[in-house]
C-alpha positions, 0 to 999 in steps of 0.5 A: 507356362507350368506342364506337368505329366499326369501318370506321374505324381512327380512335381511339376517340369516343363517340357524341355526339363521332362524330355532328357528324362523320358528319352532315358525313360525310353532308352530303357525300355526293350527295344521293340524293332519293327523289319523294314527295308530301310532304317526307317519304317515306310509308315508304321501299319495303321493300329486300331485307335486305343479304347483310351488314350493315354491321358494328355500331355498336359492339363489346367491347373490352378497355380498355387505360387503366392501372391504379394501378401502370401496368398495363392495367385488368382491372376496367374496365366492358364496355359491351357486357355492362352494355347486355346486362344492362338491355336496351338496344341502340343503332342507327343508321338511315339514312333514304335507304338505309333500313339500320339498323345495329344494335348488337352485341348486338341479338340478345340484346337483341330476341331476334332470331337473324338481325338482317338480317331487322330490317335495314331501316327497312321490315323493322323496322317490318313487325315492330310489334305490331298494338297499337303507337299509333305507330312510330319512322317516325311519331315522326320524320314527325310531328316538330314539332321543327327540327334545329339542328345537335345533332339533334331529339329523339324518344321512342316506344313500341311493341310488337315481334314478333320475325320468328323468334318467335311472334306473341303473344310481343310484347316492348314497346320504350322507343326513344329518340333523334335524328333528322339533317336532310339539307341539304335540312332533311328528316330524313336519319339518326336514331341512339337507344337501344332499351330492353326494357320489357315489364314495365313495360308490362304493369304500366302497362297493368294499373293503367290498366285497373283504374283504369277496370275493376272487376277482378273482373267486367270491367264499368266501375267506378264512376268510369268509369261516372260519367265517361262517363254525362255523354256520354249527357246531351249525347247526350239534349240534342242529339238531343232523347231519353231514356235509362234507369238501372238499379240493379240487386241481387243479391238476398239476397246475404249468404246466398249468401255465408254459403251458399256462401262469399265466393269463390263469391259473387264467381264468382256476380258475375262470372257475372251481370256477363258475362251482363248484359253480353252481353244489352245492346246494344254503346252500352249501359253497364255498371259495378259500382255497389257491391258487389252493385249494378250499374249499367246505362245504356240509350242511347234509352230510354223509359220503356216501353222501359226496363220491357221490357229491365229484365223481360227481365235479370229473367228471363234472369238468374233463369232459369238457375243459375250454374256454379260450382266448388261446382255450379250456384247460382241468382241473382235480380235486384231493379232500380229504373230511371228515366228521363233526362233527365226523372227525374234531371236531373243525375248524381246525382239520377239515381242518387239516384232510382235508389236510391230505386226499387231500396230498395222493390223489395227490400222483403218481398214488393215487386215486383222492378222498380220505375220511379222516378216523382215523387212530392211525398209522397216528396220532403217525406219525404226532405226531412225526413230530410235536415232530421233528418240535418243536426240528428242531425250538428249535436247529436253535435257540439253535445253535445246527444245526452243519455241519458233514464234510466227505470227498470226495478221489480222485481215482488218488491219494488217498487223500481227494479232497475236503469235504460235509458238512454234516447237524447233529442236536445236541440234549440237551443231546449232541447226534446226529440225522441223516439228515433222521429223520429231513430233510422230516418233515423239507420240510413237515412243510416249515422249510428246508430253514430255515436249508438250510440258516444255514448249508449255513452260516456255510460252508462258516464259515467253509470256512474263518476258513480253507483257504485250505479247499474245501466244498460242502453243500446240497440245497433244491428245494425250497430253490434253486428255492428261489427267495431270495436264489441268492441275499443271497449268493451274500451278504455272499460271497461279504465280502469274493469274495474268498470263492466262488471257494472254495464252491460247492452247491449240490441239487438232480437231483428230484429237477432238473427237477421238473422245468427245466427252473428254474433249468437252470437259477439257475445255472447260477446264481450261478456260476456268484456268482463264486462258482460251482453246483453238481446234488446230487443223478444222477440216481434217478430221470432219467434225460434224456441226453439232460436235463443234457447237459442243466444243464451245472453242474460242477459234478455229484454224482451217487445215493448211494443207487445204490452204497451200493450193488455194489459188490453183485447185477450184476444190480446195477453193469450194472446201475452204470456203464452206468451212470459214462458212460454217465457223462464222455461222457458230460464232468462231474467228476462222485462220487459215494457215499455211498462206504462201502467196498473195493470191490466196491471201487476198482470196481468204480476206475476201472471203472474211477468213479473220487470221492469216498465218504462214510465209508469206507474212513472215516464217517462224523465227527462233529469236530473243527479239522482242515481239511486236504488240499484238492487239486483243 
């Protein structure tokens, strides 16, 4: 890039070749010294704009080197147009006169149609935005850099309005340069580049901001939340006093969104984050725990105080629905809160006990505040469910999740039909835990899909062992709802197609209408797999009769619990009865499980109960034995 200076008629020079000469230039000149109290003038006194600037820095000009054959370059790069075209201006300032002189293209660069009203150092800088950290005056003020000869070098960014533009079109500059001292050491000139980076800026600010904010409601995220919940901790320290965590849940958010769709459930959660946000005090925290959780910090807060302002959000945000672009939709709150530092001691035995208040106020019917309280009951129990936990984790690494077959007879002729494979976790010791001392804390710490997917690898290696054996195997909602579950058992089943009409998946009639719709479609796509489905446990959940011709399953099992007492309770009888009734009625093979007498198996055939599985014909059994052929 050629520069040259206008006021002289010298040959060209760069920028970097011209500055030595006018520091000398300068240095030569009578210092003209401005008293303040510090080295430095605070910001020299504002000087009325010159009538004509000094003329710029630098300017287009045709370049007359030669081309190949001796003739002028026409191809030549414009210095001015290149500039113009990424938004970058030079300038040179004068600290004594206070004058800037801008480069030729100032104007279309900053946007600023009469450049005298950005002519002075003071005038310039009267134009920063409100937002701007620092200015250019500040960068060189506070310089810890010494000029030695080659000048100091400075960086800033700040935010300008252009005088004869609107307040709120601020443009965001990357201004770059050195600073000149005088003879006296002190800063006497400066020269840089200003470049445009709006863009950039508002990009960056957009990234610090969700990297700190929830995007969708405004509040703190998570991080955040953690990061600065520790100030509260120091607080409580020093000043010898509590605060207060809330967990607070929409409530039954999976129905507003099946309601009314995912969009107006996230304007139902912006609007509830807006209000909790307005009816905390300006100390207070709030952050977006998970996706309908929210958490709240109260600063000085007891525990009595804590129940009176978790009351209050309570009724706030459950007294009034919430506008949305589908009409007015009401929302209520389920919290647990606890005390600090006195109930959770660290940050994460905080929320822990948060959670552990908020999982019984969301219990049917439990009260919709809960405060967390010690308690040694609670605390073995969970103690024992991290001891089961680690040993659920150390048997799916070990191998030692292994299928109990038991076999299901068929009442018409007495002999084994087909088989439940059956989940057994093997200790070190070799003894066997029952599925009821595992399975609950295996969906409470999110490991069941994990048993799920094993106890599904085995039945069809079971499958492939045995090709006369029939197996069914237990799901989980969760894993059934999966959205994984179905591409997995294509993959297992595509090696070996025929296994599938020898497996049958079984998941319980709760898990069924938990989400009707997404128990229909995963039906269906399991038996486009080619394998059969099962309702486990018909009678405990209460399905209505038009839910179970929807469901289209290939067999119901009638809860045991209401089988086991079958010869002694008249009740149990009745239930029973009606429930192989209404199967028949639609077309479904019934089994009844749990069968641990003669009596009542003699009952249920009499009745037409297709299957009988339990005891008395024979216990799950862990074994390699080849099972018996079970008929189709």
């Amino acid at each position: 890039m050629q520069l040259r200076y206008l006021a002289s008629r010298t040959p060209k020079k760069t920028v970097a070749e011209a500055a030595p000469e006018l520091s000398r230039e300068k240095d030569a000149q009578p210092e003209r010294r401005v008293e303040t109290e510090s080295s430095l003038p605070s910001q020299p006194p504002l000087a009325r704009p010159p009538q004509a600037l000094p003329a710029p820095l630098i300017e287009a000009a045709p370049d007359r080197s030669p081309g190949l054959d001796g003739a002028p370059s026409a191809s030549a790069p414009d210095p001015l147009r290149i500039l113009d075209s990424i938004g970058e201006v030079v300038y040179d300032w004068d600290l004594r006169s206070d004058i800037i002189n801008w480069g030729p293209n100032v104007r279309s660069v900053l946007g600023v149609s009469n450049v005298a009203l950005i002519g002075t150092g003071r005038a310039f800088a009267e134009c920063l935005s409100p937002d701007s950290e620092s200015s250019r005056y500040e960068a060189i003020a506070r310089s810890a850099a010494t000029d030695d000869g080659a000048g100091a070098p400075f960086q800033i960014c700040y935010g300008l309005l252009p005088p004869d533009s609107p307040r709120d079109a601020a443009i965001w500059i990357e201004d770059t340069g050195r600073w000149f001292a005088g003879p006296d050491g002190r800063p006497a000139r400066a020269h840089g580049l200003v470049r445009v980076i709006t863009e950039r800026y508002k990009q960056d600010r957009r990234l610090a901001f969700e990297s700190r904010f929830d995007t969708l409601t405004g509040v703190l995220n998570r991080a955040s939340l953690l990061e600065q919940i520790g100030l509260f901790y120091a607080q409580a320290a020093k000043k010898k006093q509590s605060f207060a965590a809330l967990l607070v849940a929409i409530d039954n958010l999976f129905l507003l969104n099946r309601t009314y769709g995912y969009d107006i459930a996230d304007q139902i959660i912006a609007s509830i984050a807006q209000r909790l946000r307005t009816n905390c005090r300006e100390r207070d925290l709030v952050a977006r725990y998970a996706g309908n959780k929210f958490a709240l910090v109260l600063e000085n807060c007891d525990a009595a105080e804590m129940t009176a302002a978790a009351e209050r959000l309570i009724e706030i945000v459950g007294g009034a629905p919430f506008e949305t672009t589908a009409g007015p939709v009401p929302a209520a709150l389920r919290i647990g809160g606890v005390v600090a530092p006195r109930n959770g001691r660290a940050v994460h035995l905080l929320f822990q006990h948060a959670e552990e208040a908020l999982d019984i106020a969301r219990q049917p019917g439990g009260a919709r505040l809960i405060a967390y309280e010690p308690s040694l009951a609670r605390e073995d129990t969970r103690m024992k469910a991290l001891k089961v936990s680690d040993e659920i984790v150390s048997a799916l690494n070990d191998g030692r999740i292994i299928l109990a077959l038991q076999p299901l007879i068929d009442t018409r002729t007495g002999a084994p039909a087909f088989y439940e494979g059956l989940m057994r976790l093997r200790r070190k010791d070799g003894a066997l835990v029952s599925p009821s001392s595992v399975l609950p804390t295996a969906e409470k710490s999110g490991l069941i899909q994990m048993v799920d997917y094993r106890i599904l690898e085995l039945g069809l290696k079971k499958l492939i062992e045995d090709p006369a054996l029939q197996l069914s195997v237990n799901m989980s909602g969760r894993t059934v709802r999966d959205p994984d579950f179905i591409s997995r058992l294509r993959a297992h089943l595509a090696p070996f197609p025929e296994l599938a009409r020898r497996l049958m998946i079984e998941f319980t009639e709760t898990c069924a209408i938990e989400d009707v719709e997404a128990t229909v479609r995963a039906i269906a796509e399991i038996k486009k797999c080619g394998a059969r489905v099962a309702m486990d446990d018909f009678g405990a959940g209460h399905t209505s009769f038009k839910n179970l011709r929807r469901f289209d399953f290939d067999l119901v099992k009638i809860d045991g619990a209401f089988v086991q007492n079958l010869a002694r309770s008249a009740d149990d009888r009745f239930f029973v009865k009606t429930l192989a009734e209404l199967a028949h009625h639609v077309g479904l093979p019934v089994v009844a499980e749990w069968v641990e007498d003669a009596e009542t198996a003699k009952i249920l055939t009499d009745w037409g109960v297709d299957y009988l599985q339990g005891d008395y014909f024979a216990p799950a059994a862990a074994s390699d034995v080849k099972a018996p052929a079970a008929r189709e």
